[in-house]
C-alpha positions as CSV (number, residue, x, y, z in Angstrom):
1,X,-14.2,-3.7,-26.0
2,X,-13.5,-6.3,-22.7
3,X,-16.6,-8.2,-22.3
4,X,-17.6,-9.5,-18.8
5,X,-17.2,-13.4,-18.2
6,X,-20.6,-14.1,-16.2
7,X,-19.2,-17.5,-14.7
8,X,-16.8,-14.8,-13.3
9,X,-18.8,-14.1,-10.1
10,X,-15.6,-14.5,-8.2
11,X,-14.9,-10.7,-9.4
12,X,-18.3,-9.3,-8.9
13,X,-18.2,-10.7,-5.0
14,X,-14.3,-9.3,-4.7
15,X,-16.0,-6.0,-5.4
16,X,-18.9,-6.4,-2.9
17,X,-16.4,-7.5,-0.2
18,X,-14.0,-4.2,-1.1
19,X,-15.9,-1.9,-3.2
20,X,-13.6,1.1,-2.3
21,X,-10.7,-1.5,-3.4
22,X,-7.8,-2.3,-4.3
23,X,-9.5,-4.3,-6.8
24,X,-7.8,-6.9,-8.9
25,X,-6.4,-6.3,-12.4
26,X,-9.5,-8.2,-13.6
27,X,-11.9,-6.8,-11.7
28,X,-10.6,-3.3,-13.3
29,X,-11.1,-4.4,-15.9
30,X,-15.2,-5.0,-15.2
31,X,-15.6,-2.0,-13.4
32,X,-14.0,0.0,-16.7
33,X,-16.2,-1.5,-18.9
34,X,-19.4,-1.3,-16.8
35,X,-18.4,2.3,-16.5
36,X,-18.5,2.4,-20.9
37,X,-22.0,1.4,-20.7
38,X,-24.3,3.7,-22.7
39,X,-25.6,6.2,-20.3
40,X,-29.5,5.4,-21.2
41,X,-30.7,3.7,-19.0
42,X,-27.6,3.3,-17.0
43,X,-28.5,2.7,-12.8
44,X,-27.1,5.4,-10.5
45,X,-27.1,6.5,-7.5
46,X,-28.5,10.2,-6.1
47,X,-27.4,11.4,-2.9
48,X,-30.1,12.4,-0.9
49,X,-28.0,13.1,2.7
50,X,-24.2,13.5,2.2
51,X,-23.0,10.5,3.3
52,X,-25.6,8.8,5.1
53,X,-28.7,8.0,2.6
54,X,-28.7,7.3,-1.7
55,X,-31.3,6.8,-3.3
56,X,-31.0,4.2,-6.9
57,X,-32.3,6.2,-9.7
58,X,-31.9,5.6,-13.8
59,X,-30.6,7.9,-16.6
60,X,-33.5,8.4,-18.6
61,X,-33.4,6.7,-22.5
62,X,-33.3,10.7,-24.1
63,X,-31.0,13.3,-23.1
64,X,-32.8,16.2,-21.1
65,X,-35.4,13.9,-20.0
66,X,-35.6,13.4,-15.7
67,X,-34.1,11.1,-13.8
68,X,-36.4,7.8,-13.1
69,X,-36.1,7.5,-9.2
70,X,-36.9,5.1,-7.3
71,X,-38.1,6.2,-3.8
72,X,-38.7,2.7,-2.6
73,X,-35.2,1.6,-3.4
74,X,-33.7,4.4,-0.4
75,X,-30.1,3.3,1.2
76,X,-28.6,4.3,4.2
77,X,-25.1,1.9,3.8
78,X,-23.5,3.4,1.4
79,X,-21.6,-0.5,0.9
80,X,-25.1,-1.9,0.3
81,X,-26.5,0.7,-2.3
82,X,-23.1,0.9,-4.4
83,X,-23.7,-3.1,-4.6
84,X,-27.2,-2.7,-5.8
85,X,-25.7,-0.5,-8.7
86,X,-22.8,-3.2,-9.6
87,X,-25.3,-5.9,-9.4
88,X,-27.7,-4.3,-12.0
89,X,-24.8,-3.2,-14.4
90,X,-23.8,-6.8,-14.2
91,X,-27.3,-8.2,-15.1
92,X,-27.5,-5.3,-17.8
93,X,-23.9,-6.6,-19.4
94,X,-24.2,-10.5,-18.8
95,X,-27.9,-11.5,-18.3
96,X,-27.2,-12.8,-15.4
97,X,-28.2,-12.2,-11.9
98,X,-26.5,-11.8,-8.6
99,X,-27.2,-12.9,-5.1
């Protein structure tokens, strides 16, 4: 399975500049594998208005279980809150933080 390079930062801020893409071979790459992650405790994303406010939850550790949500952590650019998710998933992969 590709494992994320975390002196790679170049690719996690091509994806915050263009998250809808084209992305880079390599960053395909990331985004595949962060998309492989178990789904436990996996961030996500609930919409809470179509297309104007998201709210960043967390698959829950046991199937059948409820979301965690996290009503402090409410989006309204859609850019910003698909970031938060990418940034997380990389710091849940590398153990390494974003700016």
């Amino acid at each position: 399975m590709y494992e994320i390079d975390p002196s790679r930062t170049d690719l996690a801020y091509e994806f915050r500049d263009n998250p809808d893409g084209p992305h880079s071979p390599e960053l395909k790459l990331v985004i595949n594998r962060m998309r492989m992650m178990p789904m436990e405790q996996r961030p996500v994303l609930i919409c809470l208005e179509r297309g104007r406010r998201w709210m960043l939850a967390r698959v829950p550790a046991v199937r059948g279980e409820p979301v965690e949500c996290f009503e402090e952590r409410v989006f309204t650019d859609e850019a910003a809150a698909v970031w938060e998710v990418f940034r997380l998933r990389w710091q849940a992969l590398t153990g390494q933080e974003l700016a």
